[in-house]
VOGU-3710 file (C-alpha; in Angstrom, 3 decimals, decimal comma):
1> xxxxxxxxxx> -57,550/5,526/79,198  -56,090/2,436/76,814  -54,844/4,624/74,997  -52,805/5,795/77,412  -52,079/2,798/78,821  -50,924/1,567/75,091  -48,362/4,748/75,058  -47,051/3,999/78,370  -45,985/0,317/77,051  -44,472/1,860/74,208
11> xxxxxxxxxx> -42,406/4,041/76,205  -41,512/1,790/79,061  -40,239/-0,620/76,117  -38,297/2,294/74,245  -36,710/3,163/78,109  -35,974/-0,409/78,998  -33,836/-0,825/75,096  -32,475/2,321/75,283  -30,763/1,806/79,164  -29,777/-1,702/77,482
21> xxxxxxxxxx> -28,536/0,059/74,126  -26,356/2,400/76,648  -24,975/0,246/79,096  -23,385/-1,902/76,076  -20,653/-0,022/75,949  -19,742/-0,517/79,770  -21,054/-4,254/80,123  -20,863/-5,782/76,570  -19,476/-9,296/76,708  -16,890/-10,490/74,335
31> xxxxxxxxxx> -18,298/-11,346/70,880  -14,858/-11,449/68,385  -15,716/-14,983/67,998  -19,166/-14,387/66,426  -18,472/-11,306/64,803  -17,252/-11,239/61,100  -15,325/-8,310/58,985  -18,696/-6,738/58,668  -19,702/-6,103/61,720  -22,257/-9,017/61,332
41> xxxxxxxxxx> -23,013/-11,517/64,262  -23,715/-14,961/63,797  -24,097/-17,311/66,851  -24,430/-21,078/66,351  -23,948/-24,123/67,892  -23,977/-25,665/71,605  -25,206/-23,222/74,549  -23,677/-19,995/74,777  -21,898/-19,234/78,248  -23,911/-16,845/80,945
51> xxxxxxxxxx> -21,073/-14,489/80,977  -21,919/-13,266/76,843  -25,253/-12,004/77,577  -25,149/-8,778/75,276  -24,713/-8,440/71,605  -24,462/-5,406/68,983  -23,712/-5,737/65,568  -25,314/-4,922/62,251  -27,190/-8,324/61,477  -27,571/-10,614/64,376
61> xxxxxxxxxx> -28,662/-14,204/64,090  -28,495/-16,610/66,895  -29,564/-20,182/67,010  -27,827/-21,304/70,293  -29,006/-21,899/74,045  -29,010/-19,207/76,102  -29,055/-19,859/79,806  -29,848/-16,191/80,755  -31,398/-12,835/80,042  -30,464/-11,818/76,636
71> xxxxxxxxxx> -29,826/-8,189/75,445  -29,505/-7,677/71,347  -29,235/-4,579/69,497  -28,668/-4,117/66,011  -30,241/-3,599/62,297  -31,537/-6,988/61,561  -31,991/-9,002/64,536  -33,253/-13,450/64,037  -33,547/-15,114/66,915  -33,769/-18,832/66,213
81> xxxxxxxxxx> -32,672/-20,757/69,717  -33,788/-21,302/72,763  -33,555/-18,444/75,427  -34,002/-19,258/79,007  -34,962/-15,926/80,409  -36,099/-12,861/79,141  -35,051/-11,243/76,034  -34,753/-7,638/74,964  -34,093/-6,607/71,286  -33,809/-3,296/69,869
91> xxxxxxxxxx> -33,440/-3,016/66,129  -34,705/-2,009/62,158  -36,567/-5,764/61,998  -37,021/-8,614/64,664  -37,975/-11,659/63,472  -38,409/-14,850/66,291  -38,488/-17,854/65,329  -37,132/-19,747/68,541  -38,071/-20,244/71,944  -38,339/-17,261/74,552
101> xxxxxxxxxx> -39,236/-19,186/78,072  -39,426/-16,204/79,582  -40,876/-12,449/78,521  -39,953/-10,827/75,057  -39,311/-6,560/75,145  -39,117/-5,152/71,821  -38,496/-1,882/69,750  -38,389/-2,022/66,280  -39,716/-0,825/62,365  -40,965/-4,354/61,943
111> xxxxxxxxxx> -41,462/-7,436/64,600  -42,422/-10,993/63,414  -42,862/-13,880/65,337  -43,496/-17,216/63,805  -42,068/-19,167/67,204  -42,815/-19,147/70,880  -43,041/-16,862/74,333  -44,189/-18,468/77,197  -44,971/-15,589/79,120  -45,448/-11,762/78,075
121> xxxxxxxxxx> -45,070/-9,877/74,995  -44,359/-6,544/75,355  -43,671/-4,637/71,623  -43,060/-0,862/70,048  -43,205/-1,030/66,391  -44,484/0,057/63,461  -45,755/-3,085/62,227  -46,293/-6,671/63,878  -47,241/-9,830/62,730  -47,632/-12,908/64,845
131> xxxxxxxxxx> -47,662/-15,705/62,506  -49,801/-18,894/62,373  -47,319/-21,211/63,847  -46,184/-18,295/66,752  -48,010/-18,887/70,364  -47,754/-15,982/72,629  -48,616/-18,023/76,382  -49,433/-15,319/78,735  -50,271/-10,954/77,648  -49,769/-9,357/74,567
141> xxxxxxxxxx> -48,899/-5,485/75,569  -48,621/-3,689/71,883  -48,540/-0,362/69,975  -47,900/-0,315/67,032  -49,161/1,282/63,669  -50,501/-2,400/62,239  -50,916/-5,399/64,209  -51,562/-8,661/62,610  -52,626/-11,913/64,747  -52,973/-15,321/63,044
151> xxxxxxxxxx> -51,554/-17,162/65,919  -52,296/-17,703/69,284  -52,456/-15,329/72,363  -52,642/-17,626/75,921  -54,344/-15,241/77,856  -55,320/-11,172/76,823  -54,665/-9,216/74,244  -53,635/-5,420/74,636  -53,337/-3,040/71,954  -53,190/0,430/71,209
161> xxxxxxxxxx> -52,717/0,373/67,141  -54,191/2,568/63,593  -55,422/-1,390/62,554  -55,610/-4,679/64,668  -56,476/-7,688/62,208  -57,120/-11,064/63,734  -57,110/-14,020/62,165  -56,068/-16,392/65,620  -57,077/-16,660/68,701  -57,240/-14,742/72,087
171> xxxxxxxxxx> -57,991/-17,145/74,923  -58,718/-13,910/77,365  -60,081/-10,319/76,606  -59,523/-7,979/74,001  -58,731/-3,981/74,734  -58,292/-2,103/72,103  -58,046/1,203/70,915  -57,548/1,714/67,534  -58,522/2,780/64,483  -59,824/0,088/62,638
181> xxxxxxxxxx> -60,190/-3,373/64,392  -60,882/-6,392/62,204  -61,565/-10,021/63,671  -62,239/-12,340/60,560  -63,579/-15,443/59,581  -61,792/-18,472/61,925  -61,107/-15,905/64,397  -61,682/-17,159/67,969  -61,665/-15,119/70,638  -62,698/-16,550/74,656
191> xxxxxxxxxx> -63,132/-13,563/76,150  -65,483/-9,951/76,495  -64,033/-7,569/73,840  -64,041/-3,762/74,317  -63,149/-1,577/71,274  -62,080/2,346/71,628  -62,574/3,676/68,163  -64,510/5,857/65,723  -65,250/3,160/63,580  -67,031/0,024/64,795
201> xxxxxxxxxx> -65,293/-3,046/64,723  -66,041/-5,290/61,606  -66,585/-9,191/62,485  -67,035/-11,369/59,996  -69,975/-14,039/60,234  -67,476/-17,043/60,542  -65,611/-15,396/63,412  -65,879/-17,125/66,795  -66,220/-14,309/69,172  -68,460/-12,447/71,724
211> xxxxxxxxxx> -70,270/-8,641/71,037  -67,891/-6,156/70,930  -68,078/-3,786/73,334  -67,928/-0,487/71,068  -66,423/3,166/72,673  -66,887/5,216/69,944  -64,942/8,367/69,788  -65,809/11,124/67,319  -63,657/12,588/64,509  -63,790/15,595/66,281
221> xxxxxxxxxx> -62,624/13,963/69,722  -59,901/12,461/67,405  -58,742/15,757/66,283  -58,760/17,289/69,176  -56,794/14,569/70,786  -54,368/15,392/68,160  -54,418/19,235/69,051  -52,501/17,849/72,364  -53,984/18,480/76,178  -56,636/21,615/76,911
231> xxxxxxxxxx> -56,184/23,766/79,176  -58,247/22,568/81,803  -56,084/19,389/81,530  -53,183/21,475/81,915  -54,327/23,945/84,675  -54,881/20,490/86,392  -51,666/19,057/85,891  -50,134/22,658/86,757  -51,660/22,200/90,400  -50,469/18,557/90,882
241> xxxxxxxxxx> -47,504/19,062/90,739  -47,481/22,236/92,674  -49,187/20,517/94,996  -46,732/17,501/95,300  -43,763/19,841/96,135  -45,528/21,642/98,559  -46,580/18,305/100,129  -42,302/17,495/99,831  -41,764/20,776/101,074  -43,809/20,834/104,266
251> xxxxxxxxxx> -42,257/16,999/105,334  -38,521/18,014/104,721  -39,472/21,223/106,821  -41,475/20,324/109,175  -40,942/16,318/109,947  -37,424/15,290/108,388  -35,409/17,509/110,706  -32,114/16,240/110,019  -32,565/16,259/106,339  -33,904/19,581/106,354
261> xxxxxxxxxx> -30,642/20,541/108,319  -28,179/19,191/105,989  -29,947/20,429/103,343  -29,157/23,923/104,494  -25,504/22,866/104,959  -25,211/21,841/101,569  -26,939/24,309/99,464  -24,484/26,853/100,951  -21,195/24,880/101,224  -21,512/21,886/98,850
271> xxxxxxxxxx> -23,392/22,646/95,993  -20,847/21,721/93,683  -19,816/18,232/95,462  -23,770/17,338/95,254  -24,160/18,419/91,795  -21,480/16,220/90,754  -23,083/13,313/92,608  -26,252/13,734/90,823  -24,700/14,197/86,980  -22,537/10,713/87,926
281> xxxxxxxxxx> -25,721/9,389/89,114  -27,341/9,739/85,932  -24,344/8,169/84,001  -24,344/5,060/85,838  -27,785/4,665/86,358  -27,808/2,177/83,230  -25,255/0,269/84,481  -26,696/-0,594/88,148  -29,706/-1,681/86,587  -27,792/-4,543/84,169
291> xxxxxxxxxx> -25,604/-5,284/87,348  -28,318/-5,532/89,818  -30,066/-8,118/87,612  -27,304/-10,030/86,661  -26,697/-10,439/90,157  -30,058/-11,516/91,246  -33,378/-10,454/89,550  -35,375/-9,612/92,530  -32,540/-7,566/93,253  -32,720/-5,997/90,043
301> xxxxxxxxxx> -36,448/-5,383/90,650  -35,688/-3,435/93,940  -33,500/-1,966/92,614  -35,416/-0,677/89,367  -38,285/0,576/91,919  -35,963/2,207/93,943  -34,837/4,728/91,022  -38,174/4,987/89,976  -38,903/7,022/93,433  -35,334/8,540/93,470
311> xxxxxxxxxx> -36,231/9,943/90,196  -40,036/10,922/91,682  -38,545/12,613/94,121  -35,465/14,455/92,517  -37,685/17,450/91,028  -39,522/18,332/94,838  -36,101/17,928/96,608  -34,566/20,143/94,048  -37,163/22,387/94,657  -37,304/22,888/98,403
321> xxxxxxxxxx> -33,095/22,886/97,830  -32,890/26,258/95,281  -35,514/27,323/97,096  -33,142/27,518/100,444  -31,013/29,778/98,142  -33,701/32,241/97,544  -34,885/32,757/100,897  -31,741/34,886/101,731  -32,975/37,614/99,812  -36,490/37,384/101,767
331> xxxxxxxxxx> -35,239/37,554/105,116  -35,118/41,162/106,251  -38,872/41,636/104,645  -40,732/38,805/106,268  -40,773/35,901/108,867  -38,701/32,874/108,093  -41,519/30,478/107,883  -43,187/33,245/105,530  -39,981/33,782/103,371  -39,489/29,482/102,855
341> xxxxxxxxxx> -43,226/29,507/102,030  -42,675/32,029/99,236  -39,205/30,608/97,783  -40,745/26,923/97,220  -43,628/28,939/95,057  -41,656/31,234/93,463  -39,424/28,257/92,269  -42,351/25,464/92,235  -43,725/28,073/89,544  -40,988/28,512/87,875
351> xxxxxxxxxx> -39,784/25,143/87,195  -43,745/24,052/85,838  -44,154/27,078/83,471  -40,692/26,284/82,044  -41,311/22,345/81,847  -43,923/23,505/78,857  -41,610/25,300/77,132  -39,838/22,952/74,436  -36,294/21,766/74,484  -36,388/24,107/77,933
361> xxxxxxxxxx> -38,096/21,863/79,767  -35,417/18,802/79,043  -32,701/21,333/80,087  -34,830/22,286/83,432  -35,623/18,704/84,307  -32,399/17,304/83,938  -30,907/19,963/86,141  -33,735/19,411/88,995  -33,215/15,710/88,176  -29,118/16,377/89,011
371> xxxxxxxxxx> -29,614/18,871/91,924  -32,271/16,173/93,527  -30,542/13,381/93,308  -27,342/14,459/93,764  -28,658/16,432/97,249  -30,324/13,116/98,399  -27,307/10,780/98,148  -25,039/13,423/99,786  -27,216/13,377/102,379  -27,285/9,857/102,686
381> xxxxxxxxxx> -23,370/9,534/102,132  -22,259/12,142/104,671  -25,223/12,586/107,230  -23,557/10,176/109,861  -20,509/12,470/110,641  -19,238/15,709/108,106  -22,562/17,677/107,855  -23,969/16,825/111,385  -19,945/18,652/112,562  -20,752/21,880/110,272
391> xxxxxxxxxx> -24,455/22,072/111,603  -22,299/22,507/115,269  -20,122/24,541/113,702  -22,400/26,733/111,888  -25,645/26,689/114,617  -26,135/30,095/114,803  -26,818/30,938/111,247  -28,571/27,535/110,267  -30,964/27,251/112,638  -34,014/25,612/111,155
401> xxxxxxxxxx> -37,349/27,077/110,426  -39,190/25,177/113,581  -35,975/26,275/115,463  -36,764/29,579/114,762  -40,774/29,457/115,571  -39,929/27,820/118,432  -37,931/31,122/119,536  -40,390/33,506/118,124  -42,989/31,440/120,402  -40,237/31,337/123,254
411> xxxxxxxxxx> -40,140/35,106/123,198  -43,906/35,906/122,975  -44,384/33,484/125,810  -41,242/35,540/127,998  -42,761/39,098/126,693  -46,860/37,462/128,051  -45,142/36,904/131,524  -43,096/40,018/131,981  -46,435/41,795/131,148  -48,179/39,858/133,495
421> xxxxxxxxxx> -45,938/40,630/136,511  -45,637/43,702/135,736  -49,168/44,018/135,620  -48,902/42,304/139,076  -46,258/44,884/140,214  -48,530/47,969/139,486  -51,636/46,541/141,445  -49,819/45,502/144,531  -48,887/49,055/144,501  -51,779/50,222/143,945
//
């Protein structure tokens, strides 16, 4: 489980600096007058203005004030100032010697931090050290391949690492999962410790810290971790996800009516139009996330949560959309409810057994990920008027699945009650 909590912070950090890294080139504030021949950037002096919030170069150093959220990306990166906000830095070696009052996101080979963050740390490297004078006030979130703590860590300490050595102190828990974890003499850690590992922690006698809670995990367990997921894990994650499109599938269908009927509209007259929606979607993505916080971070937030679902729901909707497509060819052979029911498998399947095919799968998801998107936001562009005029236009061959069990039922009910006075006819007769 920490272990796959200590992944996801690795990639969540990797996502948030690469959607920084891209949106430079769209968003990247002047910096000719810090930049040298080289390509180098050096920024001194009195506080830098809100409107320079980005910088790229080959070596960065900065010893300024910075009034905002602070976005640096390069080969060397020192940051010696103060930063009021958060900071994100993506480069070779990141070394901190400032301030941070605010949260610190970073990717690199090597971090270091001999100064201050007053709240979270949040770092993907291969190997960290948080020096004697550093003081880390709130979480530290970390994977890495070696993590060394001499200084402090306000509150709990995170890590999913090959070797954790600490030297400070943790004034909250300690989860790890590792393989080797080290606390040594003059050590001092507050709270329980609990240690996912094959080898047992080693505390030395000096060390001020409580009985460490020891997982232990097998080599074999190790190496079959390595092997990747078993089958059972993936027959399991097979059926979730088939399970979550039908669960899409049956609430366009059956409760999102209108949706449902544009949906039908625009697989078969706007296909292109949506598609293209999608793909610019995914382009400027990056971009409305650095806007939306710049304008106001709660905003931002929103915002960042919203996507999140958008992108959730993108592979369903695509799904129950190409699915539409396919139930043409099913019509003459079986009932309509019958032929949609067999389209959303036939493509549900489809797009899982591809998704573990490599390099396929980032070609398949990408395209759901397009023909979702792009389907929701033309429905949400052009519901109001243009597709709600070519469902009147086009009734008769769009009618919608409950349209068309409500006939079928219509015309069982009519056929019961001819029968019946028919039945009525022959006996008064009679």
């Amino acid at each position: 489980m920490l272990k796959r909590m200590s992944m996801s912070v690795l990639m969540m950090v990797m996502v948030l600096l690469i959607t920084v890294s891209t949106a430079f080139g769209a968003t990247n504030s002047d910096i000719r007058p810090y930049e040298d021949s080289a390509g180098n950037v050096n920024i001194e002096g009195a506080t830098v203005p809100n409107t320079e919030f980005a910088f790229a170069g080959s070596n960065i150093t900065a010893n300024s004030v910075f009034d905002t959220t602070t976005f640096f990306a390069g080969n060397a990166i020192t940051l010696d100032g103060e930063y009021n906000g958060d900071v994100f830095a993506a480069a070779n070696t990141v070394t901190v010697n400032g301030k941070i009052n605010g949260n610190l996101y970073t990717g690199a080979n090597q971090v270091i931090i001999n100064g201050e963050v007053t709240r979270d740390l949040f770092a993907g490297c291969s190997d960290l050290t948080i020096s004697k004078s550093a003081t880390i006030n709130r979480d530290a979130y970390l994977a890495a391949a070696n993590v060394n703590i001499d200084g402090i860590v306000g509150r709990n300490l995170r890590a999913g690492a090959g070797n954790v050595l600490i030297n400070g102190t943790i004034n909250g828990f300690v989860e790890t999962d590792v393989d080797q974890l080290t606390i040594n003499n003059g050590a001092t850690i507050v709270g329980p410790i609990n240690n996912r590992s094959a080898n047992e922690a080693i505390v030395a006698p000096g060390a001020n810290a409580p009985e460490v809670s020891w997982e232990k995990v097998s080599k074999e367990q190790a190496v079959e971790a390595d092997k990747g997921p078993s089958v059972g894990s993936i027959l399991l994650s097979i059926i979730t996800k088939l399970a979550f499109i039908l669960v899409i599938w049956v609430l366009i269908t059956f409760m999102t009516k209108e949706f449902n009927a544009n949906t039908s509209v625009i697989a078969k007259k706007h296909i292109l139009a949506s598609l293209g929606i999608g793909a610019g979607f995914f382009f400027i993505t990056p971009l409305l996330l650095i806007v939306s916080f710049i304008i106001y971070a709660p905003f931002g937030v929103a915002m960042t949560f919203g996507i999140i679902a958008l992108t959730i729901l993108a592979m369903p909707v695509a799904a129950v959309v190409l699915s539409k497509l396919l139930t043409r060819f099913f019509d003459d052979k079986m009932k309509p409810l019958l032929s949609s029911f067999v389209s959303i498998l036939i493509i549900a399947a489809a797009a899982i057994v591809l998704g573990y095919i490599p390099f396929i799968n980032f070609v398949v998801y990408l395209f759901l990920y397009v023909v979702g998107v792009g389907f929701i936001c033309y429905n949400v562009l052009f519901a109001n008027r243009k597709l709600k005029d070519e469902r009147n236009d086009g009734d008769g061959e769009l009618l919608m699945i409950d349209e068309i069990i409500d006939m079928e039922e219509g015309t069982a009910i009519i056929e019961a009650s001819t029968e019946t006075i028919r039945q009525d006819g022959e006996d008064t007769l009679k």
